[in-house]
N, CA and C atoms as an extended XYZ file, in Angstrom:
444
Properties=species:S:1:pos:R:3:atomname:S:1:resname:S:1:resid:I:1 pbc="F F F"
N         0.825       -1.189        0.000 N   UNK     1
C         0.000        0.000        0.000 CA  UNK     1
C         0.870        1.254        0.000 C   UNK     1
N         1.849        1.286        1.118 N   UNK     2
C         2.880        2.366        0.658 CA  UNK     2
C         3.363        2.449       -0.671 C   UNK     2
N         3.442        1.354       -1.105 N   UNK     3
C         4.683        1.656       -2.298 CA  UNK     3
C         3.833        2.679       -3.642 C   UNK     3
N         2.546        2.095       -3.582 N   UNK     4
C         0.945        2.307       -4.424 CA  UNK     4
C         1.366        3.889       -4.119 C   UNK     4
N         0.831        4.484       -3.173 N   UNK     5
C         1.163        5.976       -2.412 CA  UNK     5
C         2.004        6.476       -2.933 C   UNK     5
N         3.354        6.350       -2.276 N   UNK     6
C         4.697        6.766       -2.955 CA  UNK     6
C         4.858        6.677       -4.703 C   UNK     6
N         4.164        5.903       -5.434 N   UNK     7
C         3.986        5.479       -6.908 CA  UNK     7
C         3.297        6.790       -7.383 C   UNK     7
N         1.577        6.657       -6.204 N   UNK     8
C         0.824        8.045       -6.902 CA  UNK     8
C         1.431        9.228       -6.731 C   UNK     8
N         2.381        9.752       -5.466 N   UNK     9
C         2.896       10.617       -5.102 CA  UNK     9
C         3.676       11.264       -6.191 C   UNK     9
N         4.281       10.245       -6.247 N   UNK    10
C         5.507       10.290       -7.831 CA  UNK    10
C         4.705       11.227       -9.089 C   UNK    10
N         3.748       10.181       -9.163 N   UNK    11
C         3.203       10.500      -10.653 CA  UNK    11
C         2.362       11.995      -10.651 C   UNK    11
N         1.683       12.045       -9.441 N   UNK    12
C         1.263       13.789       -9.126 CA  UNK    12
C         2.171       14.599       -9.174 C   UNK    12
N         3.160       14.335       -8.666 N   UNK    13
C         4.515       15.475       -8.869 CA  UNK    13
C         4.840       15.755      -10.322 C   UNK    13
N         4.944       14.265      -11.152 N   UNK    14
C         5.063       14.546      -12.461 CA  UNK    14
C         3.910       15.321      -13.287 C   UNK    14
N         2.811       15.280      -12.963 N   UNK    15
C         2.035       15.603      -13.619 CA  UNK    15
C         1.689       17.510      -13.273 C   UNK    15
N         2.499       17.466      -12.387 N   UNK    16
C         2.304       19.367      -11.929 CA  UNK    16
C         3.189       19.872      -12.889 C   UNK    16
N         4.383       19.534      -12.709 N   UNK    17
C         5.554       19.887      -13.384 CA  UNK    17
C         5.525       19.956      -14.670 C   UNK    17
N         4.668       18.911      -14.988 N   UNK    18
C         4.442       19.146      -16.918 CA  UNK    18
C         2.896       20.514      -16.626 C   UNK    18
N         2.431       20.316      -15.639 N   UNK    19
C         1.138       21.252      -16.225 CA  UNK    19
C         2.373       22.755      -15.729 C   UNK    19
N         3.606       23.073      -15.164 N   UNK    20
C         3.759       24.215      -14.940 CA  UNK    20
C         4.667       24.661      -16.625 C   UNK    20
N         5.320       23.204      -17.229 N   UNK    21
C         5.833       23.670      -18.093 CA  UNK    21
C         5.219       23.217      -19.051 C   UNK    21
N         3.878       23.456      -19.063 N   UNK    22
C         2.724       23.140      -20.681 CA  UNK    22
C         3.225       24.515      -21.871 C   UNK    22
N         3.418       25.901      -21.056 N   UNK    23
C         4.111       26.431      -22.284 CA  UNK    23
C         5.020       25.832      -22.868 C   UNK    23
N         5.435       26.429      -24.394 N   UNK    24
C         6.653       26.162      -25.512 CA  UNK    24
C         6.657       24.594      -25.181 C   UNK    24
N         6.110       23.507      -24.749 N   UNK    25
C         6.591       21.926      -24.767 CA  UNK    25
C         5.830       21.592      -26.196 C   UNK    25
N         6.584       20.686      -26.577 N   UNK    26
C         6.445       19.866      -28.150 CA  UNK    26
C         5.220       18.926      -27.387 C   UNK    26
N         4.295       18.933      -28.518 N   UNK    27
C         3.249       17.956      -27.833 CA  UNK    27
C         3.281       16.304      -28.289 C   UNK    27
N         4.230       16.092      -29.296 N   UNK    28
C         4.624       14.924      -29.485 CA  UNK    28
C         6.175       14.643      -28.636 C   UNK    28
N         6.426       15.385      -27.142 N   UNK    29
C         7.583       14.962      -27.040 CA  UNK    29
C         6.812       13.595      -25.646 C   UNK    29
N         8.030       13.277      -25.046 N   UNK    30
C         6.966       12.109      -24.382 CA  UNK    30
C         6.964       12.907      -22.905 C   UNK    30
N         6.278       12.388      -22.162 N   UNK    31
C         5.753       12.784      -21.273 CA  UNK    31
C         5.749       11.970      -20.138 C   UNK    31
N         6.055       12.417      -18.616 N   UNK    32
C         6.258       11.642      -17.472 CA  UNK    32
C         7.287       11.062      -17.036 C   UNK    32
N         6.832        9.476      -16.998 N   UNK    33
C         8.260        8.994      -16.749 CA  UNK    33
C         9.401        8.404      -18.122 C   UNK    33
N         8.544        8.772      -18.926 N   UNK    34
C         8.920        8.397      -20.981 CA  UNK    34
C        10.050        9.898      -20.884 C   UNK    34
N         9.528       10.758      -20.308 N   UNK    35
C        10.639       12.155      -20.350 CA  UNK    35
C        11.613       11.657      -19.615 C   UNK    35
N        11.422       11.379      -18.644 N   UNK    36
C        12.891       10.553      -18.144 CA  UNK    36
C        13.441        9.869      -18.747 C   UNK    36
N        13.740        8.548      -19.509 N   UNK    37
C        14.313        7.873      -20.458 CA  UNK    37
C        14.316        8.464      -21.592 C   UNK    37
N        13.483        9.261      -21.987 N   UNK    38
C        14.256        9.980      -23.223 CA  UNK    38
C        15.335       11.008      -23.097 C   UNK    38
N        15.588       11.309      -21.803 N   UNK    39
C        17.228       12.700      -21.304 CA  UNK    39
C        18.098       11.158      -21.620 C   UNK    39
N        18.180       10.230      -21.581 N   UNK    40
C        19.150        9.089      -21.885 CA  UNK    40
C        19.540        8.825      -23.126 C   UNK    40
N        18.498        9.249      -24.433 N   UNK    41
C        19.238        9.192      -25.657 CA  UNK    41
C        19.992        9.955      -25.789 C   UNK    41
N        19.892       11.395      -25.046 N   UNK    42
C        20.828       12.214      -25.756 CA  UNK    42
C        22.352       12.089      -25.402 C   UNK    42
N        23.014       10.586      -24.529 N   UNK    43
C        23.885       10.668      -23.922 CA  UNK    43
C        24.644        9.444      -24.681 C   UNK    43
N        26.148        9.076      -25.167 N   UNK    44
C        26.637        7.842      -25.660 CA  UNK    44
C        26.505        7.111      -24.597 C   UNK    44
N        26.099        6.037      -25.805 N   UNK    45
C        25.677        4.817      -24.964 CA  UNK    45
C        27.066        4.265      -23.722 C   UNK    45
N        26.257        3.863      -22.677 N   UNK    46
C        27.414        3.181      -21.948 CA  UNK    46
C        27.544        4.429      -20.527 C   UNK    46
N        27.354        5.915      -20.516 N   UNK    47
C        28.106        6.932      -20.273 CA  UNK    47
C        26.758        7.316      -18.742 C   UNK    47
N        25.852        6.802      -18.893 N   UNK    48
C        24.937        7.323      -18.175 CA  UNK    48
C        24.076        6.619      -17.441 C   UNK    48
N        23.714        6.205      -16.675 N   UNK    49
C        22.252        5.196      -16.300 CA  UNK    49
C        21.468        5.551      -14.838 C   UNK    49
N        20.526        6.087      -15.000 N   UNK    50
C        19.259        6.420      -14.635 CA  UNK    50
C        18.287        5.831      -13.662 C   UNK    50
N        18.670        5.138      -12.534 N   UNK    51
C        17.424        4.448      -11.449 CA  UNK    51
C        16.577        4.488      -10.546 C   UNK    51
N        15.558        4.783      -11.055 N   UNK    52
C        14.465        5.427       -9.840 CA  UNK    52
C        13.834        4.084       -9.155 C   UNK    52
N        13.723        3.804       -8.162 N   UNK    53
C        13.152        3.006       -7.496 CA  UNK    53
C        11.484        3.850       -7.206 C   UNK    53
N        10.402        3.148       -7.480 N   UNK    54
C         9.099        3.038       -7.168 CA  UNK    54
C         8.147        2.663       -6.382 C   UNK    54
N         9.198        1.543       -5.404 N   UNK    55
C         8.482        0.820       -4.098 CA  UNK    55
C         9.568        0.952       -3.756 C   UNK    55
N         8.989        0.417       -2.288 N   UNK    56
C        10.188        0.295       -1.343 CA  UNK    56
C        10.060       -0.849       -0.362 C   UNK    56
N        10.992       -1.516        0.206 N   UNK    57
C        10.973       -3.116        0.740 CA  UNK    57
C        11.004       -2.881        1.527 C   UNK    57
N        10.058       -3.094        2.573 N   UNK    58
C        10.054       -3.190        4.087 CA  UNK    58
C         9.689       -4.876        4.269 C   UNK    58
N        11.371       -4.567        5.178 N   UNK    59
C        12.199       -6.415        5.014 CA  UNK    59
C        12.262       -6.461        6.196 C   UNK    59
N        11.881       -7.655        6.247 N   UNK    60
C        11.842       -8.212        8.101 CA  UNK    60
C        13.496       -9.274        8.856 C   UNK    60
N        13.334       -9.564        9.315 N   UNK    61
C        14.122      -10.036       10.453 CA  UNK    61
C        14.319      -11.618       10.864 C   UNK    61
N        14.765      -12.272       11.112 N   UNK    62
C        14.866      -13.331       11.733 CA  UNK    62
C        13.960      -13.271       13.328 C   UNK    62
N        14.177      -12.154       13.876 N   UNK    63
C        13.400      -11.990       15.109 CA  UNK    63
C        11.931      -11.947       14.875 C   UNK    63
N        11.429      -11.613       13.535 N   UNK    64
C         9.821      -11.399       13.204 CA  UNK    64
C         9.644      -12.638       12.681 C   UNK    64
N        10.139      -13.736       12.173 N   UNK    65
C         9.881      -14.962       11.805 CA  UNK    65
C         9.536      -15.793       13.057 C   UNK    65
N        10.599      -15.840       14.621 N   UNK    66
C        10.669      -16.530       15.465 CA  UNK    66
C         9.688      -15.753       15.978 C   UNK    66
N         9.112      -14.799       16.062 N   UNK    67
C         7.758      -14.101       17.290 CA  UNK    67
C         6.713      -14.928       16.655 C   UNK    67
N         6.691      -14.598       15.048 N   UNK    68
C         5.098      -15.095       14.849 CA  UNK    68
C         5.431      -15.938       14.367 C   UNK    68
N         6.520      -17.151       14.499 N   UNK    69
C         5.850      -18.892       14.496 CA  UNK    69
C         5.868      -18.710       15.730 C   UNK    69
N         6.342      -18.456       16.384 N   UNK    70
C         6.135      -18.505       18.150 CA  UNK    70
C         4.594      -18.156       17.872 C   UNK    70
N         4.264      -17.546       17.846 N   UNK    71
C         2.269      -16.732       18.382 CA  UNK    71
C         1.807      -17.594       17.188 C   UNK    71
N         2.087      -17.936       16.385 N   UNK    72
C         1.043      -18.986       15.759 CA  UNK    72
C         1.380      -20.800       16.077 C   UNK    72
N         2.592      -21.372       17.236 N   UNK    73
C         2.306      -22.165       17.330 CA  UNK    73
C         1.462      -22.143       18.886 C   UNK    73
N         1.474      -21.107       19.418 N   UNK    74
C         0.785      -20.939       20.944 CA  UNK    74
C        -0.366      -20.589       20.319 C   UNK    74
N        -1.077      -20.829       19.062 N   UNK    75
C        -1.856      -20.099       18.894 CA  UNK    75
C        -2.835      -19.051       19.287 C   UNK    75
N        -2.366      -18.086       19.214 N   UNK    76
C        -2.257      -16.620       19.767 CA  UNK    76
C        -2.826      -15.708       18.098 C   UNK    76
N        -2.342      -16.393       17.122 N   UNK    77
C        -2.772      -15.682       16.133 CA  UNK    77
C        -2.645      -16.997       14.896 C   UNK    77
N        -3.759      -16.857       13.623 N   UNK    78
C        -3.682      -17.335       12.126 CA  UNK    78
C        -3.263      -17.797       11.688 C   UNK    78
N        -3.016      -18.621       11.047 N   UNK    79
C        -1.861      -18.288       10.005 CA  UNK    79
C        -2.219      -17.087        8.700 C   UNK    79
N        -3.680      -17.670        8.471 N   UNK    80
C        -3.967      -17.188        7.783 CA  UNK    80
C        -3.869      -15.766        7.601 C   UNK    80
N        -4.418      -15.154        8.915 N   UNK    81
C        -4.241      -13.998        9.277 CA  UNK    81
C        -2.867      -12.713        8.717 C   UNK    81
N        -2.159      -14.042        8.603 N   UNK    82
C        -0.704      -13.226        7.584 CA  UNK    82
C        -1.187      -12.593        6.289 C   UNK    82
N        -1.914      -13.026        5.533 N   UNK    83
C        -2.369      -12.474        4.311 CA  UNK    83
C        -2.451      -11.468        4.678 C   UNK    83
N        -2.460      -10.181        4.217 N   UNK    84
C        -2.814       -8.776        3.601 CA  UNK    84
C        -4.083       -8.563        3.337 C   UNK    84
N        -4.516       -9.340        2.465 N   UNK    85
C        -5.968       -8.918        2.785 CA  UNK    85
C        -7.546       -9.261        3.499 C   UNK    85
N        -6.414      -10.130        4.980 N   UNK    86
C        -7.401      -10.714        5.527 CA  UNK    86
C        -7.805       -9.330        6.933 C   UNK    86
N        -8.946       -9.396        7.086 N   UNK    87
C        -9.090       -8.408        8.037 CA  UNK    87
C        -8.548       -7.943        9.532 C   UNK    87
N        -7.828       -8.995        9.674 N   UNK    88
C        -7.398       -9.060       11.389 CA  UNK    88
C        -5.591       -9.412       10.851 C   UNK    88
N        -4.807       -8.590        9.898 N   UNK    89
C        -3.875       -8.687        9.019 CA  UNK    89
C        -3.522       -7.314        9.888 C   UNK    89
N        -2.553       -6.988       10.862 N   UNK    90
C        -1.391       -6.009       11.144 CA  UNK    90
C        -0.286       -5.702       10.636 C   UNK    90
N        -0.017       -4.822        9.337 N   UNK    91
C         0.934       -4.745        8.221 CA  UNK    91
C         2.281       -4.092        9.368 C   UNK    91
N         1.814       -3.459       10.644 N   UNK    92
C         3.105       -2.805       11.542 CA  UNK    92
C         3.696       -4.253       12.344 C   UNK    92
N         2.784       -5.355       12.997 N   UNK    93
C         3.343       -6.175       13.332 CA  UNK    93
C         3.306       -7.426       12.471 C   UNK    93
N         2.880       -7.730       11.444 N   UNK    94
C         2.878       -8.939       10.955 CA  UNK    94
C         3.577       -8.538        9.397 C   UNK    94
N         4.944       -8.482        9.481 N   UNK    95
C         5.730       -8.197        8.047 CA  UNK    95
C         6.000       -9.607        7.178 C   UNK    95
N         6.007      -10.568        7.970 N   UNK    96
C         6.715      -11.734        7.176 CA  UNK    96
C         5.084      -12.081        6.562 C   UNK    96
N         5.362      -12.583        5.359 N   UNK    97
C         4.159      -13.149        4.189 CA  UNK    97
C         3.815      -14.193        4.674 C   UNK    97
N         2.644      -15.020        4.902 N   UNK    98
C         2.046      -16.261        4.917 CA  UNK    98
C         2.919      -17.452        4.649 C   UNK    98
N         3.381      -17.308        3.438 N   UNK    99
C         4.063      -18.294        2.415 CA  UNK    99
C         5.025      -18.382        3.109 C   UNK    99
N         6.090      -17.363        3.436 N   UNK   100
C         7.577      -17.572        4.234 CA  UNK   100
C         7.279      -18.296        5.852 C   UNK   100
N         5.871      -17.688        6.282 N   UNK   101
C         5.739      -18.717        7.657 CA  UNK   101
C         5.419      -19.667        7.760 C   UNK   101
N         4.510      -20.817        6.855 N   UNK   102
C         4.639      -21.694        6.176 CA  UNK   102
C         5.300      -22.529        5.982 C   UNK   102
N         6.531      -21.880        5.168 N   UNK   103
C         7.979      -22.707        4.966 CA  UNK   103
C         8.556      -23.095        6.250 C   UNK   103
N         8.642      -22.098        7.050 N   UNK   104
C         9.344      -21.763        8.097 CA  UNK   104
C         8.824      -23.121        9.682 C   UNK   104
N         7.759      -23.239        9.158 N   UNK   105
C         6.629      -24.369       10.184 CA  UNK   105
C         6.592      -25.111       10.012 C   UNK   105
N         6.957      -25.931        8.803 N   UNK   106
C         7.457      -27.181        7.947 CA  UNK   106
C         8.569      -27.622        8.893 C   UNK   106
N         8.317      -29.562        8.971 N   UNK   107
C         9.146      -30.213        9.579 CA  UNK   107
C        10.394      -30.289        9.462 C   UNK   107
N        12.129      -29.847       10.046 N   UNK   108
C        13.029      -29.681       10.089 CA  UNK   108
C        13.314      -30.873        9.137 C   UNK   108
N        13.219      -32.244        9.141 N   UNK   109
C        14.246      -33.282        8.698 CA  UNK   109
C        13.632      -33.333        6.883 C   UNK   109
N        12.289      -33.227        6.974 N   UNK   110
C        11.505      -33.537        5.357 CA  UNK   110
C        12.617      -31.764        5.191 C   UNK   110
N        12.996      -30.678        5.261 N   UNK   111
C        13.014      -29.270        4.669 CA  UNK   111
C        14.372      -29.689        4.425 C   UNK   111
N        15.387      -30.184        5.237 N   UNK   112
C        16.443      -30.651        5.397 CA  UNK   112
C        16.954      -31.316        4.270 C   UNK   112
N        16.114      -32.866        4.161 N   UNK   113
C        16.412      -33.685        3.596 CA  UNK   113
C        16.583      -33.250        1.866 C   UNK   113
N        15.950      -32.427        1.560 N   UNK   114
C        16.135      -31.753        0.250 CA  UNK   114
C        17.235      -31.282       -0.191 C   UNK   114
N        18.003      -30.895        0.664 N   UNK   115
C        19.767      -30.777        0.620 CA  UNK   115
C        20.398      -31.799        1.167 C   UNK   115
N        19.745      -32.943        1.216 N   UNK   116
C        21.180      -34.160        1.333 CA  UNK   116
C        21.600      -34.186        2.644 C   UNK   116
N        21.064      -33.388        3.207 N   UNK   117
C        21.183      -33.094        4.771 CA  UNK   117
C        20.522      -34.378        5.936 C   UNK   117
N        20.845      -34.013        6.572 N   UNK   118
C        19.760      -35.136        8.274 CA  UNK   118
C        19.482      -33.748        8.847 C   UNK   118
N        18.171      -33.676        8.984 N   UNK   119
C        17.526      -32.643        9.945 CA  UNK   119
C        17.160      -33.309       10.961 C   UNK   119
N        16.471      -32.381       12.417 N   UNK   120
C        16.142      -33.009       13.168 CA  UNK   120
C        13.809      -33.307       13.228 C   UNK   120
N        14.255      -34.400       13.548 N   UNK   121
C        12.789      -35.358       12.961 CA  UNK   121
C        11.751      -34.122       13.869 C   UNK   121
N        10.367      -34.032       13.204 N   UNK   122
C         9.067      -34.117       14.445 CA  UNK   122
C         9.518      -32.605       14.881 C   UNK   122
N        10.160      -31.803       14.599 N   UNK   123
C        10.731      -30.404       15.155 CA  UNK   123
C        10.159      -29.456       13.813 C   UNK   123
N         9.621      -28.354       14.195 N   UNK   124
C         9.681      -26.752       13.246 CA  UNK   124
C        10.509      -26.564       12.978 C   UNK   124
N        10.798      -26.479       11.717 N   UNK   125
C        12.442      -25.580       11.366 CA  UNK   125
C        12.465      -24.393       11.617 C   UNK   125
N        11.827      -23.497       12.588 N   UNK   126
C        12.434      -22.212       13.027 CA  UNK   126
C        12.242      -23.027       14.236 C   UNK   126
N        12.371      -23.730       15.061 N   UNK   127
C        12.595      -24.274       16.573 CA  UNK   127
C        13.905      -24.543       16.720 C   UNK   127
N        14.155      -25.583       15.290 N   UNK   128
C        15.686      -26.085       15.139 CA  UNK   128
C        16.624      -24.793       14.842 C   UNK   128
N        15.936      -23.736       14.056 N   UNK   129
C        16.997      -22.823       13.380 CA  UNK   129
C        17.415      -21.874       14.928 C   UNK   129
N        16.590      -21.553       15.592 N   UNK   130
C        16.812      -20.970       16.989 CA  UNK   130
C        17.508      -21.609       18.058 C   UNK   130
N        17.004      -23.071       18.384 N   UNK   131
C        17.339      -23.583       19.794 CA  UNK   131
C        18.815      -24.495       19.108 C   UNK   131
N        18.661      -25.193       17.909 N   UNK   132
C        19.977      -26.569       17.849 CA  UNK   132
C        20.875      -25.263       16.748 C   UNK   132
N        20.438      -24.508       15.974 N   UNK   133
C        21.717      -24.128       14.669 CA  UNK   133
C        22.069      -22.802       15.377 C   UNK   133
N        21.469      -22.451       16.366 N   UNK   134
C        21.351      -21.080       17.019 CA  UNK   134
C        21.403      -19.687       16.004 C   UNK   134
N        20.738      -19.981       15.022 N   UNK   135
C        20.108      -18.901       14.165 CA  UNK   135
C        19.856      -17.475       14.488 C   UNK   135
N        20.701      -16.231       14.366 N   UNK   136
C        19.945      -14.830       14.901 CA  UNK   136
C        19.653      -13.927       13.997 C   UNK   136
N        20.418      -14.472       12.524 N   UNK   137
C        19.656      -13.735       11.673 CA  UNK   137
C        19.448      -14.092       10.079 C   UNK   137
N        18.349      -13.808        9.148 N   UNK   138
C        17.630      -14.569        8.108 CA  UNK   138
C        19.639      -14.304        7.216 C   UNK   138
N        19.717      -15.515        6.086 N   UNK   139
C        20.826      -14.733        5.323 CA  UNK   139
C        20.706      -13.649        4.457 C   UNK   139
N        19.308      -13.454        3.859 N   UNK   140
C        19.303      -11.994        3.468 CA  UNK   140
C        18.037      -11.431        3.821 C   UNK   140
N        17.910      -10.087        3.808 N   UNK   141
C        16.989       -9.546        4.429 CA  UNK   141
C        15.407       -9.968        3.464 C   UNK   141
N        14.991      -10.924        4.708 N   UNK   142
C        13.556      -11.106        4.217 CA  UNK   142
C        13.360      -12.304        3.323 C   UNK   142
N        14.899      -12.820        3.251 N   UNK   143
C        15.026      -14.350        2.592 CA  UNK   143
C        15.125      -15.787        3.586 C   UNK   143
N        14.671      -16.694        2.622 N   UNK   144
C        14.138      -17.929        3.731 CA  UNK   144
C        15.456      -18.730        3.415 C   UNK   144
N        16.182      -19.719        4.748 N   UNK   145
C        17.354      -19.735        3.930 CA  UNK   145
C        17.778      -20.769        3.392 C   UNK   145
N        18.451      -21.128        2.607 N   UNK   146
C        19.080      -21.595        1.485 CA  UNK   146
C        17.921      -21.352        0.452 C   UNK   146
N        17.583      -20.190        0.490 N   UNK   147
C        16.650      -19.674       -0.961 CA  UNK   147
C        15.587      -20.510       -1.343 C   UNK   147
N        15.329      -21.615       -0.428 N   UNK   148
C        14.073      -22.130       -0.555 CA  UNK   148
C        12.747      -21.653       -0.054 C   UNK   148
């Protein structure tokens, strides 16, 4: 929803700026964010490059994975409830996606065994990743790990 905001924010700004410079503008020149990539032809190739970011990642933690499998195995809260667009969905406390808590609640030795590994049997793999691998933080921000 922020990123949506910050997106419209963007595009209102663009759209003042062309209504302040509607004098002398070519009406076939392009317009918005097309005016931005077109200041790039006029430059040799290679010499210039241009990146606006449009959203923004609000990335969670290893500590927000272990709270809410913690509160969803005391059941205290959903799972479901992780979705976004379920109504009892807290976007300030509930950052990690459904899908990543999920993974994350899945039996240590079956998640394991997929890498050739011995996990430990009948255990959550965020129980094992906390209490036996002593886990304190995800390997990248907001990634489940070994990219599965």
């Amino acid at each position: 929803m922020k990123a949506v905001q910050e997106h419209t924010a963007a595009a209102e700004a663009v759209k003042r700026r062309l209504a302040e410079e509607e004098d002398g503008v070519d009406a076939d020149a392009p317009r918005g964010a097309f005016a931005e990539v077109s200041k790039l032809g006029s430059c040799k190739r290679g010499t210039q490059v241009a990146v606006k970011a449009n959203v923004s990642y609000g990335g969670y933690t290893f500590g927000d994975v272990d709270r809410l499998c913690s509160a969803v195995d005391a059941n205290q809260i959903k799972l479901t409830w992780l979705q976004s667009a379920h109504e009892l969905h807290d976007p300030s406390t509930m950052k990690v996606p459904r899908a990543t808590i999920a993974k994350w609640q899945r039996d240590d030795h079956e998640t394991i065994q997929l890498f050739g590994l011995r996990g430990v049997p009948s255990e959550r793999q965020w129980k094992v990743e906390c209490g036996v691998r002593r886990r304190t933080s995800l390997d990248s921000a907001g990634g489940h790990p070994r990219g599965h």
